[in-house]
Every structure is written in C-alpha cells, then in structure tokens.
N, C-alpha and C positions, 0 to 999 in steps of 0.2 A: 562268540559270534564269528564265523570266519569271514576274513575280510577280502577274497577272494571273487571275481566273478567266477560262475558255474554254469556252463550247460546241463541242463538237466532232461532233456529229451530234443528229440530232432523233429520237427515238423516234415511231414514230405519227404521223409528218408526213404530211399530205396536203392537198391544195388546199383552201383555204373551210376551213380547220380553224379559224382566225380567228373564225369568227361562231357555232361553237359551234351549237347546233338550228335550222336550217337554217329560211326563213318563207319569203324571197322571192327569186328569182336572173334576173334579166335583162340579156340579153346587146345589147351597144349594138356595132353592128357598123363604124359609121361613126367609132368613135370607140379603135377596137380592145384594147377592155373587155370586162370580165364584172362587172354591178356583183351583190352578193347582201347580204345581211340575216338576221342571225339572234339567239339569244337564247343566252348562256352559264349561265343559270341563277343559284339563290340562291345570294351567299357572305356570312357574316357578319362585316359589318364593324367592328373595334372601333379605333377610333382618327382620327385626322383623316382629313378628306375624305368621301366613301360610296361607294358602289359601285355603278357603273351596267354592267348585265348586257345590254346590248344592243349589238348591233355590226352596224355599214354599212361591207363590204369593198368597193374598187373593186381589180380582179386584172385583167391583163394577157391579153390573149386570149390570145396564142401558148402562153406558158409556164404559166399560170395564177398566177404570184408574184403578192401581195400591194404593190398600187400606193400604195395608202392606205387604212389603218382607221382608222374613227371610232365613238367610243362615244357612245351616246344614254341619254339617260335614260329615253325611251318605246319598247314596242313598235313596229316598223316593219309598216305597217299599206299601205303604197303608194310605188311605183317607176315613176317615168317619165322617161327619159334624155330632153335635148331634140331634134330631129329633127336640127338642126343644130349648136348650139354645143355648147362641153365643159363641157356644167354636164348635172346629173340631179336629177330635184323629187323630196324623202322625204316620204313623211308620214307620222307618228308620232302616238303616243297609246292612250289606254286611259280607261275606267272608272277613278275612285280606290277603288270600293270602299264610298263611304259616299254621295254625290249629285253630283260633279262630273265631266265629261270633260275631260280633258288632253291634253295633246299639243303639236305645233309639227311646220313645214310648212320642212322645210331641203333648202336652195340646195348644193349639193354641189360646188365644180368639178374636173373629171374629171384636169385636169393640174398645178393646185398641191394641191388638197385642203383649198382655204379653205371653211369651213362658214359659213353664212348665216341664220337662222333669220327666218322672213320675216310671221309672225304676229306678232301686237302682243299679242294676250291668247291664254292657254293653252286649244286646243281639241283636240279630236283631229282628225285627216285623213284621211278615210276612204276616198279615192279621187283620182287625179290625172289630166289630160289635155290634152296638148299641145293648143293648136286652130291651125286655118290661121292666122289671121289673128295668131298670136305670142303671144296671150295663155295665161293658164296656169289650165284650169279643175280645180275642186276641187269635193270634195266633204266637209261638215263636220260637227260632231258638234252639238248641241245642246250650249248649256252647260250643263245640268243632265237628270240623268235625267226629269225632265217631260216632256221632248222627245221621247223615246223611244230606246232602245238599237239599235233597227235600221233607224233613219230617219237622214237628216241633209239639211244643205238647200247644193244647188248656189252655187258665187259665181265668177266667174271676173273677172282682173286682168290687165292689161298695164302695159308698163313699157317706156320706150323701150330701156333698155339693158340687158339681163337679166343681162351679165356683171358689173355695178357695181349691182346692186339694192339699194337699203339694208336694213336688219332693221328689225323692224316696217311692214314696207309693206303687209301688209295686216290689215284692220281686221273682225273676226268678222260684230261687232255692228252695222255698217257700213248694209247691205240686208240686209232679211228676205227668203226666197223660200221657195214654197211646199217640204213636206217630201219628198223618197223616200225610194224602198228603199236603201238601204246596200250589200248584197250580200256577198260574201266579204271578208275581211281579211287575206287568206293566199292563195298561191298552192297549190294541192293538188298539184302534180305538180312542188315543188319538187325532193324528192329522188330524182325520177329522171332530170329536168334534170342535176340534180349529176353522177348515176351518168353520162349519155350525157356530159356535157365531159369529164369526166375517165374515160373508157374503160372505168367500170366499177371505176372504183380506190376510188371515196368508199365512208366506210362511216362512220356515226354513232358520235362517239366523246365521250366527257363526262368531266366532272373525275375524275383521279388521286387517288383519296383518301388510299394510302400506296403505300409502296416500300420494296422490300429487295434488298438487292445479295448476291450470292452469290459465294463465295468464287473460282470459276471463270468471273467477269465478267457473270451473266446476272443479271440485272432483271426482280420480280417488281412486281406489281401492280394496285392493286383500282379498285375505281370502278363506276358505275352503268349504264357500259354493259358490265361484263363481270359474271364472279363469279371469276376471277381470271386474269390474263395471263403469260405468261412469255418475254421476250426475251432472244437467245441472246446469246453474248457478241460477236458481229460484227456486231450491232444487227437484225435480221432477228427476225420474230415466229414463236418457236417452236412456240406453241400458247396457244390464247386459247378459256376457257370461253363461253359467253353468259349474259349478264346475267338472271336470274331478280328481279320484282317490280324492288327500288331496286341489286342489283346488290349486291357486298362491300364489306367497310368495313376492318378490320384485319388486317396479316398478319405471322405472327410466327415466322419460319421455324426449322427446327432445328438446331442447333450442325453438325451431319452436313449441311447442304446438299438432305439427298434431300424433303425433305415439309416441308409449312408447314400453319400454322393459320390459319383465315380465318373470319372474321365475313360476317354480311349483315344487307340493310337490307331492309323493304318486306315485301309476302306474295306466295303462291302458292298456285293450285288444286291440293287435296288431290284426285288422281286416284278414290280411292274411293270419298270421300266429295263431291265437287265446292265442299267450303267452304274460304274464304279461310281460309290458317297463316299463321302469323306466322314468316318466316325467321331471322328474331334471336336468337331461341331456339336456334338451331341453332350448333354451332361446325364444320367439317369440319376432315379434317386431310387434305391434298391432293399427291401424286405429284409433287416438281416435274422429274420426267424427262416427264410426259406429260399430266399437267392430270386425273390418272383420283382419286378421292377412297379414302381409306384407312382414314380411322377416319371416326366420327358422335357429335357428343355432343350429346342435349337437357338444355336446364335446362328449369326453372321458368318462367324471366323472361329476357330479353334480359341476357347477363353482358357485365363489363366484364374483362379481360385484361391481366394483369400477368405478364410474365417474366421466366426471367434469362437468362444467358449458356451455361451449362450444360444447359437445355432445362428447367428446371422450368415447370410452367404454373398459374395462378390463375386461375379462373372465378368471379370475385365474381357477389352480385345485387343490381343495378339493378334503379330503380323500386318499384313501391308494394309488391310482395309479397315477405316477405322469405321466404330457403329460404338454405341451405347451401353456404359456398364451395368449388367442385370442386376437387383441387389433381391434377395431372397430372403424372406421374415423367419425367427424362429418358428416357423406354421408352415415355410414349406411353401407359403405361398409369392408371386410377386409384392414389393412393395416400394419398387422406382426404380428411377435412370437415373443413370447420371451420365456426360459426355465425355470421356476422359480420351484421350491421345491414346491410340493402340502401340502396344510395349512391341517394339524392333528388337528388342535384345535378344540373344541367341543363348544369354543366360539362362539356369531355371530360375522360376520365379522366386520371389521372396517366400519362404512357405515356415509361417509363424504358427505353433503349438501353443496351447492355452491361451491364447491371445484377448484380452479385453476389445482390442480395437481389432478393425480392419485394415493391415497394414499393408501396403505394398508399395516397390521401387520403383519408380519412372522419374523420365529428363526430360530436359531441364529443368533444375528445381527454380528457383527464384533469383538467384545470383547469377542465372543462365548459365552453369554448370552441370551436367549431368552427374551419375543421376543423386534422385534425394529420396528417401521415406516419406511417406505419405500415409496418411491415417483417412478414413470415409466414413463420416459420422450418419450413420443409418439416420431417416425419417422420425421426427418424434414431435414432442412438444413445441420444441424449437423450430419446427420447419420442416422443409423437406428434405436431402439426404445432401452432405457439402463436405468437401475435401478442404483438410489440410496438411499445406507443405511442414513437416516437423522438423528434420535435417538431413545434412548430406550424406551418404550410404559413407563417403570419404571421411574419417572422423579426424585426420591429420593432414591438411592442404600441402603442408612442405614436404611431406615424406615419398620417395618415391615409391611407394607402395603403391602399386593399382589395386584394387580390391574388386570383386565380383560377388556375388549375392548368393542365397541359395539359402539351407535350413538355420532356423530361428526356434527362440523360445522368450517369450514372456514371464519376464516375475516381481512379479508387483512391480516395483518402479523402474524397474531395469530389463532393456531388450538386449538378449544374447543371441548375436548373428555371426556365421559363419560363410566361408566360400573361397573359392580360389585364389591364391593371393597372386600378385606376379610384379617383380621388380627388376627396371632393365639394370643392366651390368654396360662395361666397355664395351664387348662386344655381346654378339647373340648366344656363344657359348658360354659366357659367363652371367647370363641372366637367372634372373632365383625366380623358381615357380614351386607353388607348396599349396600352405593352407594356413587360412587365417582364422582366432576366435575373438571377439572383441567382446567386452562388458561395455552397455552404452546405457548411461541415467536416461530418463523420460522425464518429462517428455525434451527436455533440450539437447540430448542425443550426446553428448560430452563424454568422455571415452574412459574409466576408468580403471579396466588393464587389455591388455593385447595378447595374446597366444597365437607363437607362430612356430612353422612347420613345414619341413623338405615333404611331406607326405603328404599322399591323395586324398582329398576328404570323401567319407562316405555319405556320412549324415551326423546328425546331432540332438540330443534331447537332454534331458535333465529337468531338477528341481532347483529350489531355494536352498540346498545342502551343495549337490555336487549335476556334475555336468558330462555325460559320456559325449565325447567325440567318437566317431568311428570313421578307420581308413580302410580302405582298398589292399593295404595289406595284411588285412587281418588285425589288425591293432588296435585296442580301445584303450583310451585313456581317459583318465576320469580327472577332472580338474574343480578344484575349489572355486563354486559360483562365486564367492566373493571374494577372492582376491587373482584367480585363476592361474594357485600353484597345481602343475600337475601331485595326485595323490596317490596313482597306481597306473599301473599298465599291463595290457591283457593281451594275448596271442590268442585269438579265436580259433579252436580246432574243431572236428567233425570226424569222431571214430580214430583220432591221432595225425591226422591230416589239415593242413592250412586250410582256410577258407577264404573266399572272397565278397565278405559286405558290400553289398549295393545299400541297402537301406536299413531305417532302425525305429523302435517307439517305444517307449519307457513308459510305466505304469508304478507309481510311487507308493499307494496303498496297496501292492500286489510284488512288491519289492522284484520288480519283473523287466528285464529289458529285451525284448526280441530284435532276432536282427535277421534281414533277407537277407539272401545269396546270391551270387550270381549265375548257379545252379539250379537253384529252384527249390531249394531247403529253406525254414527257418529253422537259427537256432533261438531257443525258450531259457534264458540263462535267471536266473537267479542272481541277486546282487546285493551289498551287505545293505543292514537296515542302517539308515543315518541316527547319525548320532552325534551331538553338538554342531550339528551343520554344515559336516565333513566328514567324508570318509578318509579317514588317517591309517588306513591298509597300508600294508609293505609291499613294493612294484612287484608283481609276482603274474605268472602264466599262468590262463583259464585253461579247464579241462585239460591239467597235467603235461606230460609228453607222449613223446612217439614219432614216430617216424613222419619226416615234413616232405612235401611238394617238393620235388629233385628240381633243376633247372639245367636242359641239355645245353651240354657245353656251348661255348660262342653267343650264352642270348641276354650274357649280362654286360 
C-alpha cells in the first residue's frame, strides 16, 4: 500500500491555468514558446513569508505544458522575447497606492528559467523593445506620482552579453529624458489569444472556494467564477452554473446527496428595478442532478452557516444588523428562530464537517470573555430550539496565544479546530503569526494536544485515524487524530509545478481528499487507506518532482 498522497487527475485543468486572469500572452516562435502573464488574485496570508499573486508562465508551443512559472510581486505591465537568444525582458510594476511607482525590469531565460532583475532602484516598466543594434529600450515610470500616471520617460541599455547581464545593471535615475505617453498596460485581446492557441478550450477560471464530495464520487464546487459546479465522478464537468456579481462561497450538501446549499458573494442587477442586491443575503438550495435551484431563502443580512450530519441547517446573522437565527429541518423546511447576537467578527465562521451539533463561535461567552463555542439544540421533544454556551474558543487563559476560528471537524467525542494563531512578541517585528490545530474533548472542551505552525492555514478535514491540514504553501500534513504527531508531509504539484490550496474535503470511504486552488483547478488526490488509526507513511512529496514556482528576485 503506498503511503504517499497522489494526485491522480486535475479537475478544471487547462492551458495558462497557471497565471490565473489572464494580462499578457505572447508567442516567441523562434524559441518554440508561448510566454503569458497573469494575476491570481487576493489571498490572505497569515503566517511566514506573503503572497505574491502574480505569475510569468513560459508553456511549450506544441503541447501548451507549463516550462517554467515564476511569481512576481508586480503586475506584469510588458513582454518582449529577445529576437534571437532564449531570454524574454518583463516589466513589472504599479502604483503603491499612496505616492511611489514600483516595479523591476526581469531577464527571464526561456531554457533554464533563471530570473534576473535588472533595475537597481524600484520603478515600474511600462513598455519594452528590442532595437537593431542589441540594446534593450524601455519605457519608465516616474518615481513619484509628480511625474505623472500616464507619462514615463524612454532610456534604453546595452550590454555585451545579455545572457550573463548582472542585476542592477541598470540605473532609473541615471539620464533624464524628456516625458511621453505611456499607452496601454495590458494587452486587450489577450483572452482571445488564449481561446485561438488553445482551440477554443480556455475559459476563465478562479479560486475554488470550497468542496464537497458526494457519496457517488462527484465533486461539488463554489468560487467566483461559477455559482456552483458539479463534476461527475469520471472527472468530466457535469454542469457548471455562471458566476453572478463575486460568484458562491459555501456549500453544504445534504445527507441524501440530491441538493446543496450555497452562499454567494458580490451583487446583481435587480431586473425590475435595475438597482444593485446584495446576493449574500440570499442562501439557494440547488438540484445537484442538474445545477436547476430548489428552495430560496432571504435573510436580513448576509448569514453565516452551521450544520450537521443529519441535514439540520443554521442561518446565523452576520454583521451590523442584528435579526433572528433561521434554523432549517432535515426536510429543507423552516423549523424556528432563535435570537442570537449577529457575529462582528471579520473571522470565517466556525465551519464544522461531520458535526452531530450545531456548532458555532460568538462573544461573550459567560465569563464575559469573548468569544466561546456554542452548540443550538434544534426543536424537539424537549421544546423549542435553545443554545448552549460549551467553552471558550481560548482553550489556555495564561498563554499568550490569541487564536482565531475557521475549519473544524467532529469525531465522536472530540472537536478538532483550526485557525490563525497570533502571539505578540517585544516588539511587532518579533511577533509569531502561523496556524494553530487543537484536539478539544466534548463536550467540556479541555485541550488535549496543540499543533502549531509558522504556515498559512488552508483548510482542514480528516477522520478518527488521521487529519490533513492544508497550507497556502502548498503543503499537507497529515497528523495523528489522537495524539496530533505530524505523520507525513506533502508538496502539492500540478503538471511539476507548486500549487496554491485555498480549500479542501476528505471522503474516507473514497480514500479521496480534493483540494481547490487558487487558480481554479482541483486536485483529486488519493491517500493511503488507514490502518491501525494512523497513517505511519514516511514524510515524503506528492506527485514526484520537477521544476517549482521561480520567485523573481527581491520578493523574498
């Protein structure tokens, strides 16, 4: 039995998926490439290192595979492959936003994928072009908004050997020349570029926000460029809503398999009225044989969604107005209120897999401490539907741990919750931000071990054998539910290249743990079957090697 995770196919794979919204794609014919440039969007990073959301793919002409990705910290603002050698000039940069332009001017070379950065001080690069005579002209930003936003001023460089050019070779501040026009940043007819290489297969896809596995192998899933997707269980796209306003956010399917509930994010023109709604407000509950929508529920306010296993549903309220928690029967139908205090937190919500109860986090608990778990005993024999306080989210008073909330899982007597950790230091430079995994007994919430970590947490799921964590670096670790020694570690790849997990969902009779992107791929990985109630695997890397995510100089 290997003890290995495995990708075993790609969800939503397609050429240039790599760089994420799509800016710039030009095709270097002499050098038999397609280089492109794109933007993967915001992810929030807690823990070491940051996040840089930019990526310069160089892909293979024939097949379109991915030759080398490299992440930047700037927008990609210009692309000019050299006429002859295997190198291609980037230029990067932006506005910061308050008075300076940034940026850097990087050396690419097309067959090892070593990065150059060739600017001495940070400007933006507004325009590139090879000239006859070898030199490499540019076009530059002002250092400072004074200069103006859509001016910059020409400088052009030679170098006897462009293949061994050193960094910082060239100098902003150098010669002054008169100002021009700037002109576009972006190519406009990128994404039809796209569509004409690849036959009409490209189609804009963005981060996987969650995932749910269905009892009969199919994969559900939200994100902003859909309002919900459904992949059959031989990997093929069964049916895929389109994305309205920011697209959906949470999906919480029902014990039966046939229908899920699903959040959204962003707004939409109200046809009769033609003014901006707010879709958050909204929950559907959606056909997963055909994508067709079933039930409709509006709140108040944008709710936050706590279930269990059974199909009970909690429509808490979020944000400033507070109104009445919906609670939804396994039937799908209303079956009461309850009055609860609307969650201010800017956290995500407590979001509990397999859950017997209805769990969720709010403050102050009873000690007048923020905040505590909270369990809501749905309507029964006993009465109508009644909260109670269990314990503090804090499971250590004395420690200077702060802890934050976010993915859970239920197992039998023990809740395993995860989330940001953050603990001040001396100063602000020396403070520890990571991720936390705690083991807490139930119901008296008592701590029985702690997993902690300089890394971004992704998400989390697991059984009563083992526990996948998943980061933002690409990295799953599998830790021993019961005593939470780590028992393997994984480097998640895509075609030999790094990935970036946004979200994840484990299926234990399906030995299956899928995991979004923040691309807009999943990967379908396979994972060892449990045995004695650990996986006792040796730390080893999923889907082999190959060549990793460059990082252009200066961005570490």
């Amino acid at each position: 039995m290997p003890q290995e995770l495995t990708v075993r196919r790609i969800l939503g794979d397609q050429p240039f998926a790599e760089i994420g919204r799509p800016v710039w794609v030009v095709t270097d014919e002499r050098h038999g490439c397609v280089i492109a440039a794109g933007d993967l969007g915001h992810v929030t990073w807690r823990g070491s290192g940051h996040w840089l959301a930019h990526r310069i793919g160089v892909y293979e002409a024939g097949t379109l595979r991915p030759r080398h990705v490299v992440a930047s910290r700037y927008p990609v603002c210009a692309i000019e492959p050299h006429p002859e050698l295997p190198l291609v000039a980037v230029g990067t940069g932006r506005y910061d936003g308050s008075w300076d332009f940034q940026g850097q001017l990087l050396l690419l070379h097309l067959d090892t994928g070593r990065v150059t950065n060739l600017l001495s001080k940070s400007r933006q690069v507004r325009h590139l072009r090879w000239l006859e005579d070898g030199r490499l002209a540019m076009l530059l930003s002002p250092e400072d908004k004074d200069g103006g936003f859509g001016k910059g001023f020409e400088l052009a460089v030679g170098v006897e050997d462009w293949l061994s050019a050193p960094a910082g070779l060239v100098d902003p501040d150098a010669v002054r020349h008169p100002m021009v026009e700037s002109g576009l940043l972006y190519d406009p007819q990128v994404e039809d570029t796209l569509a004409r290489l690849t036959d009409g297969r490209w189609r804009r896809r963005a981060e996987v926000r969650d995932l749910a596995v269905l009892a009969d192998g199919s994969v559900l899933a939200t994100g902003s460029h859909t309002d919900l997707e459904r992949w059959s269980p031989s990997g093929g796209l069964s049916w895929a809503l389109p994305g309205v306003g920011e697209g959906s956010v949470q999906v919480e399917a029902a014990p039966d398999g046939e229908s899920a509930w699903v959040t959204y994010r962003g707004y939409r023109r109200d046809d009769a009225t033609g003014r901006q709604v707010d879709r958050a407000t909204t929950v559907r509950r959606i056909s997963t044989a055909d994508g067709g929508a079933m039930d409709s529920v509006d709140m108040p306010s944008p709710p936050a969604l706590c279930a269990t296993d059974e199909g009970w549903l909690a429509l808490r309220p979020r944000g400033r107005d507070a109104h009445a928690a919906l609670l939804l029967a396994p039937t799908h139908q209303p079956a009461g209120h309850l009055d609860l205090a609307p969650s201010r937190s800017n956290s995500p919500a407590l979001r509990v897999r397999r859950s017997t109860r209805l769990l969720y986090v709010d403050g102050p608990g009873p000690d007048g401490d923020a905040p505590w778990v909270n369990a809501i005993d749905p309507p029964g024999a006993h009465g109508p539907a009644t909260v109670r306080a269990l314990f503090p989210l804090r499971w250590d008073p004395e420690s200077a741990l702060q802890p934050w909330y976010g993915p859970a899982v239920e197992l039998a007597d023990t809740l395993v919750h995860a989330g940001r950790s953050y603990e001040r230091g001396a100063t602000y430079a020396k403070a520890r931000e990571g991720t936390y995994v705690v083991s807490r007994g139930l119901p008296g919430g008592e701590a029985r071990w702690v997993h902690r970590t300089d890394k971004p947490l992704a998400d989390l799921d697991g059984d009563e054998g083992k526990l996948y964590v998943v980061y933002l670096t690409g990295e799953v670790e599998t830790l021993d539910t019961a005593t939470g020694e780590v028992r393997a570690r994984h480097t998640l790849r895509a075609h030999g290249h790094p990935v970036t997990p946004v979200s994840a969902a484990y299926r234990a009779d399906q030995q299956r743990l899928v995991v979004g992107t923040v691309d807009g791929r999943i990967l379908d990985c396979s994972v060892p079957e449990r045995q004695g109630g650990a996986d006792t695997g040796r730390v080893g890397r999923a889907n082999g090697t190959g060549p990793g995510v460059r990082t252009a100089p200066g961005t570490r």
